[in-house]
C-alpha positions in Angstrom: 22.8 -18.5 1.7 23.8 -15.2 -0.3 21.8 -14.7 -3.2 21.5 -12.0 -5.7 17.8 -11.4 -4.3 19.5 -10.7 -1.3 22.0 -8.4 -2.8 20.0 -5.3 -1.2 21.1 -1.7 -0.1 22.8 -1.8 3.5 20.2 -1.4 6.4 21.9 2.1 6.8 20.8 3.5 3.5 17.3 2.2 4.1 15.3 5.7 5.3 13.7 4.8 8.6 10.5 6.6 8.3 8.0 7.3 5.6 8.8 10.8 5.4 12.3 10.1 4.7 11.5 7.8 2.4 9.5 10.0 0.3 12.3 12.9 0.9 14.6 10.8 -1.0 12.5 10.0 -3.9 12.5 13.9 -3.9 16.1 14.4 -4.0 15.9 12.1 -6.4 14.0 13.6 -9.2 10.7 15.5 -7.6 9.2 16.3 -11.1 8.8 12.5 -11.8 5.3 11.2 -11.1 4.4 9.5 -8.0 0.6 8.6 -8.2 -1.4 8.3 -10.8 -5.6 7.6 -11.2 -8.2 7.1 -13.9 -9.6 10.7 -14.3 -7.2 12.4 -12.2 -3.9 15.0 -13.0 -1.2 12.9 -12.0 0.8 13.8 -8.8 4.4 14.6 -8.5 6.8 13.1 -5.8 7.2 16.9 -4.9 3.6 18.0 -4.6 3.7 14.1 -3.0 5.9 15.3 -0.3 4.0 18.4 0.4 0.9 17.2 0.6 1.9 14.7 3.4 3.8 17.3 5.2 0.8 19.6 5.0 -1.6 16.7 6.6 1.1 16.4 9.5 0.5 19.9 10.2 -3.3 19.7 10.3 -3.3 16.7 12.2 -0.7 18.6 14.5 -3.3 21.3 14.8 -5.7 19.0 16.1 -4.1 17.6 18.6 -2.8 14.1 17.0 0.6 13.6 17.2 2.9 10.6 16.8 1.6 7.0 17.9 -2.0 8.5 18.3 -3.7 5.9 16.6 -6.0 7.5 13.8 -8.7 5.5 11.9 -9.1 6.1 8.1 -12.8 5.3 6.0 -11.8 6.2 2.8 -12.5 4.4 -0.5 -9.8 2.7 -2.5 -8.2 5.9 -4.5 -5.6 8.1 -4.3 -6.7 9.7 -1.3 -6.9 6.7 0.2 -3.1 5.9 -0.4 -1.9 9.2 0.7 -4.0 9.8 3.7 -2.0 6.5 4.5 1.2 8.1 3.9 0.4 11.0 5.5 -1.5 9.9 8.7 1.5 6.9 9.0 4.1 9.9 8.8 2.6 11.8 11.6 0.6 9.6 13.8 -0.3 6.0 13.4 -2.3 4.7 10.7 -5.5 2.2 11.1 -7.0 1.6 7.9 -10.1 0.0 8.1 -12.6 -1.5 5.2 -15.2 0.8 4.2 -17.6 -1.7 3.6 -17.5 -2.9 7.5 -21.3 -3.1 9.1 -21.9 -1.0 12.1 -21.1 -3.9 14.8 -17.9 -4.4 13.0 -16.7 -1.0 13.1 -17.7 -0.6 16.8 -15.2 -3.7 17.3 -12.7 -2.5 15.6 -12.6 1.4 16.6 -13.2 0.1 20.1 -10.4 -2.3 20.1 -8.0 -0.1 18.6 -8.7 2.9 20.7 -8.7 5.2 18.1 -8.0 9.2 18.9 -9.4 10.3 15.5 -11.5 9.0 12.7 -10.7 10.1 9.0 -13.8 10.4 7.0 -14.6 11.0 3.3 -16.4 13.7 3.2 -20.1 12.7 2.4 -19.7 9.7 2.7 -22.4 8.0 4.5 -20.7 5.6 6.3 -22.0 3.5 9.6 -18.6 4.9 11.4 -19.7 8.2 11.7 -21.7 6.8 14.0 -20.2 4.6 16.1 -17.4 7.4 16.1 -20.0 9.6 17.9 -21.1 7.2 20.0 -17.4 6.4 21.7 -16.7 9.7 21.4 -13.6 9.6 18.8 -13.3 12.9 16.8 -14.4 12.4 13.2 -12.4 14.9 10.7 -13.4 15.1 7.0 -11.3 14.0 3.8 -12.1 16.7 1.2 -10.5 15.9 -2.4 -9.4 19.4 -3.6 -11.8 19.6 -6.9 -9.4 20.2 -10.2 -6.1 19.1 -8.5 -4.4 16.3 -8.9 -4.8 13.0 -7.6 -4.4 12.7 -3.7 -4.7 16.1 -3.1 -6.9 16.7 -0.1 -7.3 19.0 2.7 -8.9 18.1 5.8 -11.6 19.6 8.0 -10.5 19.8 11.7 -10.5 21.9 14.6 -7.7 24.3 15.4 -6.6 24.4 18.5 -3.2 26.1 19.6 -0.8 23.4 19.5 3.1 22.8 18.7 4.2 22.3 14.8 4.0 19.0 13.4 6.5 16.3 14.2 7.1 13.5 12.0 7.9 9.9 13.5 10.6 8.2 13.9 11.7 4.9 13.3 11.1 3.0 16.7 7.8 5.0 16.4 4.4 2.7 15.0 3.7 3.5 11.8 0.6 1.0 11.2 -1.7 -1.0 12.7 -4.2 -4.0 11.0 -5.9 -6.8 12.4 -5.5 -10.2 11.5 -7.1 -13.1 12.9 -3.8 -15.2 13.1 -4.7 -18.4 15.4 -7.5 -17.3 17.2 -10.6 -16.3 16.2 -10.6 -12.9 17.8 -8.9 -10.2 15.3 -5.8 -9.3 16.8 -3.6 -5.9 16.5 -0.3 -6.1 14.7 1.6 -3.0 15.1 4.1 -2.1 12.1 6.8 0.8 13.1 8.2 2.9 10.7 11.3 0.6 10.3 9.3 -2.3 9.9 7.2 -0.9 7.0 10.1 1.1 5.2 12.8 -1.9 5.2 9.8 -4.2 3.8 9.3 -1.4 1.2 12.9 -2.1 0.0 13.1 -5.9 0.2 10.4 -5.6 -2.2 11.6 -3.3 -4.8 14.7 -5.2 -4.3 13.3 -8.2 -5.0 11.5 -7.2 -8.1 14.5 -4.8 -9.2 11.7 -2.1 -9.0 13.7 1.4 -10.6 11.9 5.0 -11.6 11.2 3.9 -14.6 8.7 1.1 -13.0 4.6 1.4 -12.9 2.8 -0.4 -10.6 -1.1 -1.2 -11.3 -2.9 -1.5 -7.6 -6.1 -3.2 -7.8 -5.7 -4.0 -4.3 -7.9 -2.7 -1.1 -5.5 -0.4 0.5 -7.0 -1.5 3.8 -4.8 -4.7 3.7 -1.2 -4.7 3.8 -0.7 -6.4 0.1 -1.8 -3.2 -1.4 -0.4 -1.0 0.9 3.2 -2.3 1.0 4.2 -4.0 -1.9 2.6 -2.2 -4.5 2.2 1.7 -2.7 5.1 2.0 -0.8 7.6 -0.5 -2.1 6.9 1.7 -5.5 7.2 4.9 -3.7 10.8 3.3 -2.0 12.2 3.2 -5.8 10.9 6.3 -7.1 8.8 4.4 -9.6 5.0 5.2 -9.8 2.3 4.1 -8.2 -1.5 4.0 -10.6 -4.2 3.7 -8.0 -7.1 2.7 -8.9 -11.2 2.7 -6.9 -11.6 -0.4 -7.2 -10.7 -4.1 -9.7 -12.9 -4.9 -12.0 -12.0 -7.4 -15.0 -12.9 -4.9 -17.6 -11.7 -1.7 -16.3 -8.3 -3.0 -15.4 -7.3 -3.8 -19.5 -8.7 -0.4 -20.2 -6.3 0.8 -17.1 -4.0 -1.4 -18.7 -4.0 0.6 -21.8 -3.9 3.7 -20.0 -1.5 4.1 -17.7 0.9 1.5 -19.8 2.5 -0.1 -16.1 5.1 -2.6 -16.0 3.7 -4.7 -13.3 0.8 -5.7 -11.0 0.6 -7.5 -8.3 -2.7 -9.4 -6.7 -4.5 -12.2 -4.9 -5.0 -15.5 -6.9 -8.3 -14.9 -7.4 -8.0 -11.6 -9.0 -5.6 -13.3 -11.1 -8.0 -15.9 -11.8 -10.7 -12.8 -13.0 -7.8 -11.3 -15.1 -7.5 -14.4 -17.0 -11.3 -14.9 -17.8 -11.5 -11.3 -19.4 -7.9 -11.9 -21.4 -9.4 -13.5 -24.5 -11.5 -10.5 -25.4 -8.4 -8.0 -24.8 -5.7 -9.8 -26.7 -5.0 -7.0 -28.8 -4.4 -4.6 -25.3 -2.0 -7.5 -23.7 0.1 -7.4 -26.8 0.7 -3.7 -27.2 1.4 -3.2 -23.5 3.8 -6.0 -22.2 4.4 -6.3 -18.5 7.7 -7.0 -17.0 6.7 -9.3 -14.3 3.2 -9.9 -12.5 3.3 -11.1 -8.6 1.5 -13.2 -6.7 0.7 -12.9 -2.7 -1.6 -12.9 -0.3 -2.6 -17.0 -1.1 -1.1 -20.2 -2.6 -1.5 -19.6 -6.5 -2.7 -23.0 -8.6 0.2 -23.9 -10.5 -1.9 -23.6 -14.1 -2.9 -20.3 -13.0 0.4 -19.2 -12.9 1.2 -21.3 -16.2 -1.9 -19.2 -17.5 -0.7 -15.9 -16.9 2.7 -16.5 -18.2 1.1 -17.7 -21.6 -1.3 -15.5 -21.9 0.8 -12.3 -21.0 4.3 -13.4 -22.1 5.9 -12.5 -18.9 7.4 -14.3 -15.3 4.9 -14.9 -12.1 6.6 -14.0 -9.4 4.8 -15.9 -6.6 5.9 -14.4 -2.8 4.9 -14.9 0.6 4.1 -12.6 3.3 1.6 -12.3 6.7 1.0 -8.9 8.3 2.7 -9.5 10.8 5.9 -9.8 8.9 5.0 -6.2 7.1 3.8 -8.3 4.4 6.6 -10.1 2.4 9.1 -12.4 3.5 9.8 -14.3 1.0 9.8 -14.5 -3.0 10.5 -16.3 -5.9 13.8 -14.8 -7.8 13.6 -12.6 -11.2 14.5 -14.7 -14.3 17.2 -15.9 -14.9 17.4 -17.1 -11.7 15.1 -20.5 -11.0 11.9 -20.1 -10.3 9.8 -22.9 -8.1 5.8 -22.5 -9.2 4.2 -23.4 -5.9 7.0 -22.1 -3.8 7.3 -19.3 -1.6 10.7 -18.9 -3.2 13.1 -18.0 -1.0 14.2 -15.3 1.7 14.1 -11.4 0.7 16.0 -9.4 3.1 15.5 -11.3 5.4 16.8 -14.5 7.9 14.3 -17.8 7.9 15.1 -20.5 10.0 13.2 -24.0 10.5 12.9 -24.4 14.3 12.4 -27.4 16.3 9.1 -27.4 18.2 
């Protein structure tokens, strides 16, 4: 079934690799702002692109080089989201929540058998010391004071080694757990073609362009935030406001701020949204959205009828597992029919119903 949804850019023009896909939002205008935060300077796609290439180098320096898997403890941030570019564009990236207890991190560095360990610097964080017990290298994040957001260097060693090589497509860009069936986490590795392709689908699917901003309240140690709103924003050139953390009344002030066109979120954050939207009527009317999506759960069909009411804009409910590199399918822009309590339907890519 053709669709306009699924009227998409050939695979060919789809970069295969992060760093390609942030050296064509480059070519494409590199004084237009890629990331954005409360506080912070904004950041260009060109001092983007240079910051990630720098990181490759460091990591080079240290020995890490592509699929070494590399463990990041970083709060939600800017940072955060470019370490992820950068790590996934040199090495392979292994986010992991912050707020893990010291058993769960020794699980989780264990069973991914982590090379390095990325570590904000001071934080004081219960994988520093597992880290040291399994003998992984631990190398400190250090935001560069007075520059703009995401701007880090990083505190390794320096041995001789060979310049930095960025991955290629075939090469493994991510890796997350999910439970899936069992009750054991399990790995899923993402490669670079997996996550980049997704990136598109998305910002094809929500005719993402430059002139799009994407609010991310989401944990970008989960492949919601990553994905749909960091890198399928990145993938169009649009820009990307990453914020520490959601929080009902911060997000209308962030709301205000930054002026996005979009979020997108968990049901339950939309639920939290909603409860603070009486008091901030005056903020939802002076900065309309375009669209706000819905993943990562089933979303209550009056939820979704709230939202629209209240913000005067389409819910665009989709549905993706990590496995999948997040979205697989997604309810169609107006005026194309929409299906409240659907997963909508494929977005770049094939579904079948199979016989058991």
């Amino acid at each position: 079934m053709t669709t306009k949804l699924d009227e998409r850019p050939p695979l060919q023009t789809v970069p295969g690799n992060i760093h390609d896909l942030l050296k064509a939002s480059v070519e494409r205008n590199a004084a237009a702002i890629a990331i954005a935060a409360p506080g912070r300077q904004p950041l260009a796609y060109r001092r983007l692109l240079h910051q990630v290439e720098e990181t490759v180098r460091a990591l080079s320096s240290a020995g890490l080089k592509r699929n070494d898997r590399v463990g990041l403890v970083l709060p939600n941030g800017p940072e955060m989201a470019v370490a992820f570019l950068a790590v996934a564009a040199g090495a392979t990236c292994a986010p992991l929540n912050p707020a893990y207890t010291e058993d769960e991190f020794d699980f989780y560095i264990s069973d991914l058998n982590a090379r390095a360990l990325i570590v904000a610097s001071g934080l004081d964080s219960p994988a520093r010391k597992v880290a040291r017990k399994r003998q992984v290298r631990i190398i400190e994040l250090v935001p560069t004071v007075d520059a703009e957001a995401g701007v880090f260097t990083l505190e390794t060693e320096r041995p001789v080694a060979d310049g930095p090589s960025f991955a290629i497509s075939s090469d493994t860009a991510l890796v997350l757990h999910t439970s899936g069936t069992t009750s054991r986490p399990k790995i899923v590795p993402l490669t670079q073609a997996n996550v980049c392709r997704s990136a598109f689908n998305i910002a094809t699917s929500l005719a993402l362009t430059p002139r799009d901003c994407c609010l991310n309240v989401m944990p970008l140690f989960h492949i919601h935030g990553l994905i749909a709103a960091v890198l399928s924003s990145l993938a169009a050139g649009a820009r990307i406001v990453c914020t520490p953390r959601f929080a009902p009344e911060e997000f209308f002030a962030w709301l205000d701020t930054f002026q996005p066109t979009w979020y997108t979120a968990a049901p339950t954050i939309h639920q939290a949204v909603l409860a603070g939207a009486a008091a901030n009527r005056a903020v939802i009317a002076r900065r309309p959205l375009r669209l706000i999506r819905s993943s990562s759960a089933a979303l209550p069909k009056q939820v979704l009828h709230d939202l629209e009411e209240v913000f005067q804009t389409q819910v665009i409910e989709a549905y993706g597992m990590t496995e999948a590199s997040h979205q697989m399918a997604s309810n169609p822009l107006t005026p194309q029919p929409r299906k409240p309590g659907s997963v909508g339907i494929p977005a770049g890519t094939e579904v079948a119903v199979m016989d058991e």
